[in-house]
C-alpha positions, 0 to 999 in steps of 0.5 A: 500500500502506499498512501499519499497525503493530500493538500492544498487546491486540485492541482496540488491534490492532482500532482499528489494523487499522481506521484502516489498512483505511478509508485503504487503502479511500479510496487504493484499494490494500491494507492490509498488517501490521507485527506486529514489535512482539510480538517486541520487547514480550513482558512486556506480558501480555495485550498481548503477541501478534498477536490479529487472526488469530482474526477474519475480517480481511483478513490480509496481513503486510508484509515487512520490505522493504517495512516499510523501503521505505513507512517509510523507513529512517534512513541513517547517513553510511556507509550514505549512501555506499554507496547512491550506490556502489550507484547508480553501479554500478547495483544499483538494488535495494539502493538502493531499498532503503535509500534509500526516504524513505517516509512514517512517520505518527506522529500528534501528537494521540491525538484525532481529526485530519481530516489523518489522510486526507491521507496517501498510498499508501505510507504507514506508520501508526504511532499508536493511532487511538482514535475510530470517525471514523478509519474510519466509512466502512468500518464496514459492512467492518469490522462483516463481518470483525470476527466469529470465524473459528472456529466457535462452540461449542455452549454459546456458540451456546445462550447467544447464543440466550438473550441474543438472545432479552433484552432483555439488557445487556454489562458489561464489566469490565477487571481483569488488568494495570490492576491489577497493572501500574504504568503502566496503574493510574496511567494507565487504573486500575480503575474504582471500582465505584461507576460500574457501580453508577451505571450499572445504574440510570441503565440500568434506568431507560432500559430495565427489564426486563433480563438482566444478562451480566457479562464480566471478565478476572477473572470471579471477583473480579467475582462477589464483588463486584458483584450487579446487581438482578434476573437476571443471568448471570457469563459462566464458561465455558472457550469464553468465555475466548477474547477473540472469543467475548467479542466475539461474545456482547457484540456480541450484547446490546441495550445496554452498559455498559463500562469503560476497555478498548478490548476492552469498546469494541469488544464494545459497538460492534459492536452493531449494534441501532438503539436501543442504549444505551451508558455509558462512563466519563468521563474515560476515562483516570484520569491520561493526557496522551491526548486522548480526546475523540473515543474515546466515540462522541458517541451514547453516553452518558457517565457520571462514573468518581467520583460 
């Protein structure tokens, strides 16, 4: 068994849920959830509940003995003392218990790490396991279990129709909490609209001709703001505000254009077309000790937050 624990919004749960498939995948047993952290971090808006339920993942839950019993359990001295009682008076199970060392894996880089695939059944992930080398060898898996689980409303399946029909291009933009919560501005920020600017045209110079599809948490202020050139379609619509209906109708465009969110990330990467092109900002992070070297994909392009 390998269990993987879960946190922040979908596309933090999507990398996790990921890398704990393809190693279950390579040991050949299940991946059960930890989805504990959404009662412990409740303020972190938009990354403040268990979001995987809405994709056609394989959901199993960890209970909290066996979270204990792959992770191991931090025994103080009295507790010491009472499982080698239980031991001598042969109550094998509370031993086992609260004895298990278990194998908790905490990642000491945020980049990519071969080592990564070395960890056995029975371990306990707990990391963020940001780059698509974490789990490549699954992505045929993934790619099946990542689209919604509920049927697509009919003004969703006429507008996924549209942007088939294209040539057509996502741009993502990642507001909400980069903005408001102190942390994430300082760390991630919102990225200046320069770089979607710049990105237009270093896109319209590769593929011309395109319907633009604009996606936001905060839709309206993007819309005040930025107008690309030629046709383009602010994506407004009560379906279109559930996160898997964004993935889908971005997963669905010819090419991206993405900001420093791990939902654009993912709404860019399940797009299976063999000539898309992807832009993403470099450096993903605006002041972060995170490595995120291996986060962009090596056939995406990379383009400068600041000109």
């Amino acid at each position: 068994m390998i269990i993987t624990r879960l946190t922040g919004g979908l596309g933090n749960q999507m990398f996790q849920y990921a890398a704990g498939l393809a190693l279950a995948q390579a040991r050949r047993t299940v991946c059960k959830l930890d989805v504990s952290w959404f009662r412990e971090y409740a303020e972190h808006e938009a990354h403040n509940r268990y979001d995987l339920s809405c994709l056609n993942i394989t959901e199993q839950f960890a209970t909290q003995e066996e979270i204990e019993r792959v992770r191991g359990v931090a025994l103080t001295r009295t507790e010491r003392w009472s499982v080698a009682a239980a031991r001598r008076l042969r109550f094998y199970r509370y031993a086992e218990r609260h004895a298990a060392a278990g194998h908790w894996h905490r990642p000491t880089t945020f980049a990519y790490y071969p080592e990564f695939w070395g960890q056995p059944d029975g371990t306990y992930l707990d990391g963020m396991f940001q780059s698509e080398k974490f789990f490549g060898a699954s992505a045929d898996a993934l790619h099946r279990q990542f689209t919604p689980r509920y049927p697509t409303p009919p003004a969703m399946l006429v507008l996924g129709e549209q942007i088939r029909r294209g040539p057509s291009a996502a741009i993502h933009f990642r507001r909400g909490d980069y903005a408001r919560n102190p942390t994430f501005s300082r760390e991630l920020g919102v990225l200046p609209l320069g770089y979607y600017e710049r990105a237009v045209r270093a896109l319209q110079e590769r593929q011309p001709g395109l319907t633009w599809y604009i996606f936001s948490d905060d839709i309206e202020a993007v819309a005040r703001e930025f107008t690309p050139p030629g046709p383009h379609v602010f994506v407004r619509n009560e379906a279109a505000d559930q996160p898997y209906e964004k993935l889908r109708l971005m997963s669905l465009c010819d090419h991206a254009i993405i900001g420093n969110s791990t939902f654009g990330w993912w709404g860019a990467w399940l797009n299976r077309a063999p000539m898309r092109t992807v832009i993403a900002p470099d450096p993903w992070f605006a002041a972060s000790p995170n490595d995120a070297r291996d986060l962009v994909p090596e056939t995406w392009v990379r383009l400068a937050r600041e000109p």
